[in-house]
C-alpha positions, 0 to 999 in steps of 0.5 A: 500500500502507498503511503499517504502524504501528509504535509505540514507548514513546519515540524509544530504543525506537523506534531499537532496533526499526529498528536490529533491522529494518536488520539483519534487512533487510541479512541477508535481502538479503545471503543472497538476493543477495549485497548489501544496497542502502540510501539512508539519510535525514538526520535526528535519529532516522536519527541514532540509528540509525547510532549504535546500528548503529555499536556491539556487538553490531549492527555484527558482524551485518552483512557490511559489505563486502557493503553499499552506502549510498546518500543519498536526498537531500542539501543542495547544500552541501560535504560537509564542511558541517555542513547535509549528509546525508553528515557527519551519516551519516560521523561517526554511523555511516561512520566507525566500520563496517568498509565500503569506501569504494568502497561509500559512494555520496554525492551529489557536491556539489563538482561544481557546480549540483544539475541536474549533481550530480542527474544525476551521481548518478543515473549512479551509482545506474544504474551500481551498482543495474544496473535492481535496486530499492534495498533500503530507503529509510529516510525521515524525515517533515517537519511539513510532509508532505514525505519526502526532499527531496520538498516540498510545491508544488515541480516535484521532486514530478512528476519520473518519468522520472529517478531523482533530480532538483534543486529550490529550497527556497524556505523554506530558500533552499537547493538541493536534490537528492532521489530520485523517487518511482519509486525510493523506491516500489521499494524493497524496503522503505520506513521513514518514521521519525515522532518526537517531540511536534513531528509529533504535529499532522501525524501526525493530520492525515495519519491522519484525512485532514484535509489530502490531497496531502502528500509523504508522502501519495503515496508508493506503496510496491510491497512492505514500507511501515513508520511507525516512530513514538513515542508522543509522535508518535502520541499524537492 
């Protein structure tokens, strides 16, 4: 399924459009299925957004005992560490949100090498999702095509058959754990968030087909697939 553009003037503006979209999507499951299932992204545009989700009037909106957050990837470092995913959500949003912390579901990283921490979370993940698609992964897009920790030339890009896996980052010299694409493709809904002058190259190169075989290129989503992107991003 191609994705849906959404552009917006500049990077606030397009953090109050996701935040209008996060809610809308929690609502809707919540009222469907009685529990909203996300995997949150790292990133300074994700960052934004738990911010603003974190204040009034949107964190009234959503029933937050009824959500549970998911990571779709995470640096093999401690939790406490200024590199993970999970500190970066904990004190943009986590903190500030009146959601249980049985229903905060991070990638257990004190547990030892990324192959144990993978399999523990897809463990995790099994035991809450009970066969369900998430019901949105929010991802952000690398200037080099990758999503999630899913990068360009590495094994983690074929792995099907697991919900997560472990890979090396040659380039970061850092382990990494990352959901799959089968997980990512059956969420509900996918957000790939594209900000700023900096992806602006890659973006145009992705759109008129001037590289093939990106990250970002082979997702695949079932359902609801959005780029939301600045002006600055989709400006060439």
């Amino acid at each position: 399924m191609k994705a849906i553009q959404k552009i917006s003037v500049d990077t606030p503006s397009l953090i109050e459009a996701a935040v209008e979209q996060f809610v809308a999507a929690a609502r809707s499951a919540i009222a469907k299925r009685g529990i909203f299932h996300i995997a949150l992204a790292g990133g300074s545009t994700p960052k934004g957004l738990y911010q603003k989700l974190a204040t009034s009037p949107y964190m009234e909106k959503i029933d937050w005992s009824r959500v549970h957050l998911f990571f779709g990837d995470e640096r093999c470092v401690l939790p406490t560490h200024d590199d993970s995913n999970f500190k970066m959500a904990r004190e943009a949003m986590i903190d500030h949100i009146p959601i249980p912390q049985e229903n905060v579901h991070r990638m257990p990283t004190e547990q030892g090498d990324a192959a144990t921490v993978a399999l523990s979370y897809a463990q995790t993940m099994e035991a809450e999702l009970k066969g369900q698609p998430l019901d949105l992964v929010l991802l952000g897009l690398g200037p080099d095509g990758h999503i999630a920790s899913l990068f360009p030339d590495t094994d983690a890009l074929n792995v099907t058959e697991t919900l997560t896996t472990s890979l090396y980052v040659e380039k970061f010299e850092s382990w990494r754990v990352t959901m799959t694409y089968p997980v990512i493709n059956a969420a509900r809904q996918v957000i790939v968030f594209i900000a700023g002058e900096a992806k602006a190259d890659i973006v145009k190169e992705i759109t008129t087909n001037a590289v093939q075989g990106l990250p970002v290129q082979r997702l695949a989503p079932k359902f609801e697939y959005y780029w939301y992107m600045d002006t600055a991003a989709a400006g060439q």
